[in-house]
C-alpha positions in Angstrom: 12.4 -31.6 14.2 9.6 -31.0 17.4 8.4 -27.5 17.4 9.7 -25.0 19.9 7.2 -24.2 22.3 5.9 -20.6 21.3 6.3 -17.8 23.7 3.1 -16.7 26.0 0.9 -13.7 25.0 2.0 -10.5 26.5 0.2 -8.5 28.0 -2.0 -5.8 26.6 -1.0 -2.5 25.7 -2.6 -0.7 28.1 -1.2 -3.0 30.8 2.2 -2.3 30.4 3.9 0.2 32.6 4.6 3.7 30.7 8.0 4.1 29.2 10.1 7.6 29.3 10.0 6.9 24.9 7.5 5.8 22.9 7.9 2.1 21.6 7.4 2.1 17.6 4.5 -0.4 16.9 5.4 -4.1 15.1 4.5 -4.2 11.5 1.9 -5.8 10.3 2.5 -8.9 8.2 0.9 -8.1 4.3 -2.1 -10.5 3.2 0.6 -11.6 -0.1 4.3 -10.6 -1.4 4.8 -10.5 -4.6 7.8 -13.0 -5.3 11.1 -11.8 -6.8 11.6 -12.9 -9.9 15.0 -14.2 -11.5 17.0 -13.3 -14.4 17.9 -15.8 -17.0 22.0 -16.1 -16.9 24.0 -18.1 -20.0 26.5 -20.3 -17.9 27.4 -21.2 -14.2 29.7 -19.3 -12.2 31.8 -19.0 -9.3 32.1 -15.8 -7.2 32.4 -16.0 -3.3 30.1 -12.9 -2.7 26.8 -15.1 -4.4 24.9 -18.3 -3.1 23.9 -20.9 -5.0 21.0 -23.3 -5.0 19.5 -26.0 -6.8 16.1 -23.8 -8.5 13.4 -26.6 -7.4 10.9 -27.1 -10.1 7.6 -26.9 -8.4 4.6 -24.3 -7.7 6.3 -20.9 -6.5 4.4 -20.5 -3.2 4.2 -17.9 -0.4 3.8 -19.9 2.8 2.4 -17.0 5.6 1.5 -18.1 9.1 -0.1 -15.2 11.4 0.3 -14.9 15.5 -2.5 -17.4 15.9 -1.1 -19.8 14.1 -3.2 -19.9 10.7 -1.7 -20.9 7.3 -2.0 -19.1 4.0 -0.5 -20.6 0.9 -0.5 -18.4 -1.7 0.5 -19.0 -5.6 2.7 -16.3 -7.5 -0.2 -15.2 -9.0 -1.9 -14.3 -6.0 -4.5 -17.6 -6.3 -5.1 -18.7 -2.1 -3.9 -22.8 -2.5 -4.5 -23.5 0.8 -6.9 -25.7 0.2 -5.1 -27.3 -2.5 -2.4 -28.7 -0.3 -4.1 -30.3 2.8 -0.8 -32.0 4.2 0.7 -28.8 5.0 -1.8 -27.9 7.1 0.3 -28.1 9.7 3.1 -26.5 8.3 2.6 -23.6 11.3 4.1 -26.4 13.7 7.7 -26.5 11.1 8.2 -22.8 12.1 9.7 -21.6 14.9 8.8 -17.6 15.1 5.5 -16.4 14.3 4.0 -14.3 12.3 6.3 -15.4 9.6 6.2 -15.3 5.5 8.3 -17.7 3.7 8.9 -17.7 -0.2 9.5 -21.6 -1.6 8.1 -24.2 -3.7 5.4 -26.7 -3.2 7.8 -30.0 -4.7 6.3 -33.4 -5.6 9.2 -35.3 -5.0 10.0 -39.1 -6.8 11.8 -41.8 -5.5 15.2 -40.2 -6.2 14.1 -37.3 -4.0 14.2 -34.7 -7.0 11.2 -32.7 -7.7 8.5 -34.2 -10.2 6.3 -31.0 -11.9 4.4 -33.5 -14.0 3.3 -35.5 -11.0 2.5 -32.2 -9.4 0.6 -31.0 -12.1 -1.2 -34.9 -11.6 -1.3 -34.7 -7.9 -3.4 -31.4 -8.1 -5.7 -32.3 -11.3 -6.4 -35.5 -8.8 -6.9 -33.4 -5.6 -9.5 -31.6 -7.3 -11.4 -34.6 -7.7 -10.9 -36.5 -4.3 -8.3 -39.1 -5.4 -4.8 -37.3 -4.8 -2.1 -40.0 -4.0 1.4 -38.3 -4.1 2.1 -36.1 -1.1 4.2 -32.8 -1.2 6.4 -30.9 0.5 7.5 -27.0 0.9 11.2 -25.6 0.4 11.2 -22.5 2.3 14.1 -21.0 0.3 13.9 -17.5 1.6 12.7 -15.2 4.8 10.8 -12.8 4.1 8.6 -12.1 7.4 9.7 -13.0 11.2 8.6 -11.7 14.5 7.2 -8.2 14.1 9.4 -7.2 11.1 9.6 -7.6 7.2 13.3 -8.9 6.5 12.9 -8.4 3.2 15.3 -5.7 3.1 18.1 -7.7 4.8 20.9 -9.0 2.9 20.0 -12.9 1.6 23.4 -13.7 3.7 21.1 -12.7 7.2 17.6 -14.0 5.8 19.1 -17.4 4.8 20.8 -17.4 8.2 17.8 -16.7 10.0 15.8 -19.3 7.9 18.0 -22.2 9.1 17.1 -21.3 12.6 13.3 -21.1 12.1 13.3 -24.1 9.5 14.8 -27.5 9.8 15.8 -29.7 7.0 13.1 -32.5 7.3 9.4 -33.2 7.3 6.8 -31.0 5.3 8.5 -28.0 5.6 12.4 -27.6 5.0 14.8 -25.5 4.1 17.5 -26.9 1.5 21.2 -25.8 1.8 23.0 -23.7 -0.3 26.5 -23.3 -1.2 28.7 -20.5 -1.2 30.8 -19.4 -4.2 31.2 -22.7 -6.2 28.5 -22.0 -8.8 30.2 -24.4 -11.4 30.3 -27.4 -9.2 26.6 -27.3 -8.0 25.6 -27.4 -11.2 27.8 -30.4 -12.2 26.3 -32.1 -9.5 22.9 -30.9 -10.1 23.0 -31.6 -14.0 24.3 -35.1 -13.3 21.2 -35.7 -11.1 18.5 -34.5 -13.7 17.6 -31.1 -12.0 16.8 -28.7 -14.8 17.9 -25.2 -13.3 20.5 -24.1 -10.6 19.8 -20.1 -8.7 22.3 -17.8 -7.9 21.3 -15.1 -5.7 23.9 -12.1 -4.5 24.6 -12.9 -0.9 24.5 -9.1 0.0 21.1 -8.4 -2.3 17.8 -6.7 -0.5 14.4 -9.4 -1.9 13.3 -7.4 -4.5 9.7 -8.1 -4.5 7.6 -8.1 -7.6 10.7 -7.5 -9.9 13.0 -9.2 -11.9 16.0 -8.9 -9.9 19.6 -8.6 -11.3 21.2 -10.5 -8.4 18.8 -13.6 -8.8 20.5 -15.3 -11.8 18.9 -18.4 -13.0 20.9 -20.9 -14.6 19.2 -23.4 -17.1 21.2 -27.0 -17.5 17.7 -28.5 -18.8 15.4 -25.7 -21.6 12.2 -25.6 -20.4 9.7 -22.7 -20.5 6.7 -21.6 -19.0 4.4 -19.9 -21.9 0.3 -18.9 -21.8 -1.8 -21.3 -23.4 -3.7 -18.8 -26.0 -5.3 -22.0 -27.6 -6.5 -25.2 -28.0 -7.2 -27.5 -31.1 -8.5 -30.6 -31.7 -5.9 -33.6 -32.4 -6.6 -37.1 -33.4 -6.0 -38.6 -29.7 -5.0 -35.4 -27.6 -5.9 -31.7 -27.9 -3.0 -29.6 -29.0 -2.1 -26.3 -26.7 -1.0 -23.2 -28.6 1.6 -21.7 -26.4 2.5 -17.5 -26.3 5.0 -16.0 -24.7 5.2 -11.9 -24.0 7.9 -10.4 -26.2 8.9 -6.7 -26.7 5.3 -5.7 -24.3 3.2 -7.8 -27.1 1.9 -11.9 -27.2 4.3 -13.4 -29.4 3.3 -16.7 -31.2 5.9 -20.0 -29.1 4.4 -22.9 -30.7 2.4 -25.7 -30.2 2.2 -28.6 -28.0 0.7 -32.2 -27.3 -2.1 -31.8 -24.7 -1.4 -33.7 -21.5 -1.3 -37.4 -21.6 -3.5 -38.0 -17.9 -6.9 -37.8 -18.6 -7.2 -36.2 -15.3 -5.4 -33.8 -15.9 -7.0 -33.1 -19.3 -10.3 -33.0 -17.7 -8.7 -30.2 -15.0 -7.5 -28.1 -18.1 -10.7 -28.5 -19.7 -12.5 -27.1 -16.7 -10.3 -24.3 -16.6 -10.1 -23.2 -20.2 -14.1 -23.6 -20.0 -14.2 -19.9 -18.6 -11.3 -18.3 -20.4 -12.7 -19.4 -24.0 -13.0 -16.3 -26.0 -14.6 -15.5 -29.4 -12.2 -12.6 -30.4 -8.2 -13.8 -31.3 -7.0 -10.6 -31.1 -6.1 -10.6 -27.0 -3.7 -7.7 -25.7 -3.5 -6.5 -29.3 -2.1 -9.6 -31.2 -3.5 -11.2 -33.6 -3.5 -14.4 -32.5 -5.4 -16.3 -35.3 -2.2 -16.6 -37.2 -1.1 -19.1 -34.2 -3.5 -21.2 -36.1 -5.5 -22.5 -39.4 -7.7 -24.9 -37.5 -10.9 -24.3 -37.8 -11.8 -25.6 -34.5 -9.6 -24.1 -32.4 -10.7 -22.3 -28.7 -9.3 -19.0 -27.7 -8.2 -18.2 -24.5 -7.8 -15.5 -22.6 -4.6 -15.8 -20.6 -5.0 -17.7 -17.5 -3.7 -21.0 -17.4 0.0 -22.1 -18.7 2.0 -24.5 -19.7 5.3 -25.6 -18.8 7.6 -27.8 -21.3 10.9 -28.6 -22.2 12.4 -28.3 -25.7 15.5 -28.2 -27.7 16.3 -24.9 -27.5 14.5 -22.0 -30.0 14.1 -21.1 -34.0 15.4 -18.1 -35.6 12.1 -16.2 -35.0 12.2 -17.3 -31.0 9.4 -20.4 -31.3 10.1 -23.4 -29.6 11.7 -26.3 -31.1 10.3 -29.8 -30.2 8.0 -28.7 -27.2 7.3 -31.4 -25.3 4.5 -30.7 -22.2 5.4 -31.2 -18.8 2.6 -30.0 -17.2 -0.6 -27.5 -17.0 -0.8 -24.6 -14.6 -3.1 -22.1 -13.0 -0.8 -21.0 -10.3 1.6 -18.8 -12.7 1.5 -15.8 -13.5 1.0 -15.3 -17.4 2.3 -11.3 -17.4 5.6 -13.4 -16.4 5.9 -16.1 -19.3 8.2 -13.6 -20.9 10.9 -14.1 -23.3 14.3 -13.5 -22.8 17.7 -13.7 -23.6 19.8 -14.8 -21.0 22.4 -12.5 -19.6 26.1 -13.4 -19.0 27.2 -14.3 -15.4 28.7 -11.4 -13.8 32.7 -11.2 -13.8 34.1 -13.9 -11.8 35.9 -14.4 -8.9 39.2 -16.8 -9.4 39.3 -19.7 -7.6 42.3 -22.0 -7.8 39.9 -25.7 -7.4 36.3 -25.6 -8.0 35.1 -28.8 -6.4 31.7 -30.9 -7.8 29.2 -30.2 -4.7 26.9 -32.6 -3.8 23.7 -31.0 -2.1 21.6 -34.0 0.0 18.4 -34.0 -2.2 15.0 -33.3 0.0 13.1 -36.6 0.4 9.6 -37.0 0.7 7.0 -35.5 3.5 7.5 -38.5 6.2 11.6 -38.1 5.5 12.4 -41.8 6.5 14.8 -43.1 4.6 18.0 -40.4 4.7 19.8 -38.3 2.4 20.1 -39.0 -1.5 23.7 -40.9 -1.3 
């Protein structure tokens, strides 16, 4: 949708006419918000007081745009990506109040309109060398900035609201719908389409920033997890990543995982894991050489990751059957935690619980309609 015009300037402050009270001064936008984390939850729900989404898998992003109009992606690690994603340049133009801080994902999207992370992970080991191909778009999924005030402590009813007005549903920047109360059906729908994880936020929740929140519930219907890549060994046609997860405040040993299978990409880990390399096993007080018995292994200190899927975990919480889906240095590694999921919270009856079928974002140019 064509940008609103923007408002003129006012006037300076010391042009105004006096007032009888004194007028509080706007707040001023922060550089970076830490994101709100989510809570892993065992099985999907229905309750009318929480909203559900589909949790797009992608690069948690803060998209911040100031009064003048300039963009600031930031990672959830606090790396500036701004460069990294040259199409939303002028993602400014998508937003209709400024200053403004939105919390989303940066989605590579395939053909079907569902988000890709391997080609994601591709699309920005390419980028760094010139040749990127796939474009990419942001899902503003919550408000966390508008005007002259931090809405953070809103309810997610009002932010999400207020999103929809400042957002549209199209182009590089758009915000997805959510549904209200019929957890269970959403993810139906969303497990029949491949999606791996459905979000279910408490419609009268604050953002808690920089926390694991209990009203943000994350719902797997694919395992996958995000673990620190501690090391990496030699293998007969592709390195092998040795993955850690915190557990109980120490680095607890996840398994091990085929190195990626793009060259590119392999060549963008190597770069990376270049200036982590370590000579001493023993990071944040575990001994780590017992992750291996290679002889040529490199250590790392934590600072690049690795997302994969798997079937589900061992008695002594390592993966089983990791498979890689792609290489990161845009996630935080005190976050790859471990954790049991909790229950959903008691439910609300509903006498039908429909399947919902959520249109599926398409890609950046958005020419071809909704997902049937």
């Amino acid at each position: 949708m064509p940008a609103a015009p923007r408002p003129a300037r006012g006037r300076r402050p010391e042009q105004l006419p006096a007032l009888p009270l004194a007028v509080p001064p706007a707040v001023s936008m922060p550089a970076t918000i830490p994101p709100e984390r989510a809570t892993p939850c065992s099985d999907p729900f229905d309750d009318d007081g929480w909203r559900f989404s589909v949790d797009w898998e992608g690069a948690r992003t803060l998209l911040s745009v100031d009064e003048a109009g300039t963009l600031r992606l930031t990672a959830e690690n606090g790396l500036d990506v701004t460069a990294r994603y040259p199409e939303l340049r002028f993602a400014s133009e998508h937003v209709q109040l400024l200053p403004a801080a939105l919390d989303g994902v940066v989605v590579t999207l395939d053909p079907q309109g569902r988000p890709d992370l391997e080609g994601l992970g591709l699309r920005v080991a390419l980028e760094d060398r010139g040749a990127a191909q796939r474009s990419v778009v942001f899902l503003a999924t919550d408000l966390l900035f508008a005007g002259v005030e931090p809405t953070v402590g809103r309810p997610l009813s009002d932010r999400l609201a207020l999103l929809g007005q400042l957002v549209g549903h199209r182009g590089i920047v758009q915000a997805p719908d959510t549904v209200e109360g019929r957890g269970a059906g959403l993810a139906e729908a969303a497990g029949q389409r491949g999606l791996s994880a459905v979000l279910a936020r408490r419609a009268a929740a604050p953002y808690r920033s920089g926390v694991a929140s209990p009203d943000r519930l994350q719902i797997a219907l694919r395992p996958r997890a995000t673990c620190v890549i501690v090391g990496i060994e030699d293998g007969a046609d592709r390195p092998y990543l040795l993955l850690g997860e915190q557990d109980a405040g120490r680095l607890a040993y996840s398994g091990r995982v085929k190195g990626p299978r793009h060259a590119a990409v392999e060549q963008w880990m190597a770069a990376r894991a270049a200036t982590l390399a370590t000579l001493d096993p023993n990071l944040t007080g575990a001994p780590l050489r017992r992750f291996s018995t290679a002889g040529d292994c490199v250590w790392l200190r934590p600072g690049i990751c690795a997302t994969v899927s798997h079937e589900g975990r061992l008695k002594d919480g390592t993966l089983r059957e990791p498979a890689l889906i792609a290489v990161r240095d845009d996630v935080d590694p005190g976050w790859c935690v471990r954790r049991d999921p909790v229950p959903p919270p008691a439910r609300t009856a509903r006498s039908f619980s429909p399947t919902v079928l959520l249109p599926l974002p398409l890609d950046a140019f958005g020419d071809s309609g909704p997902v049937p």
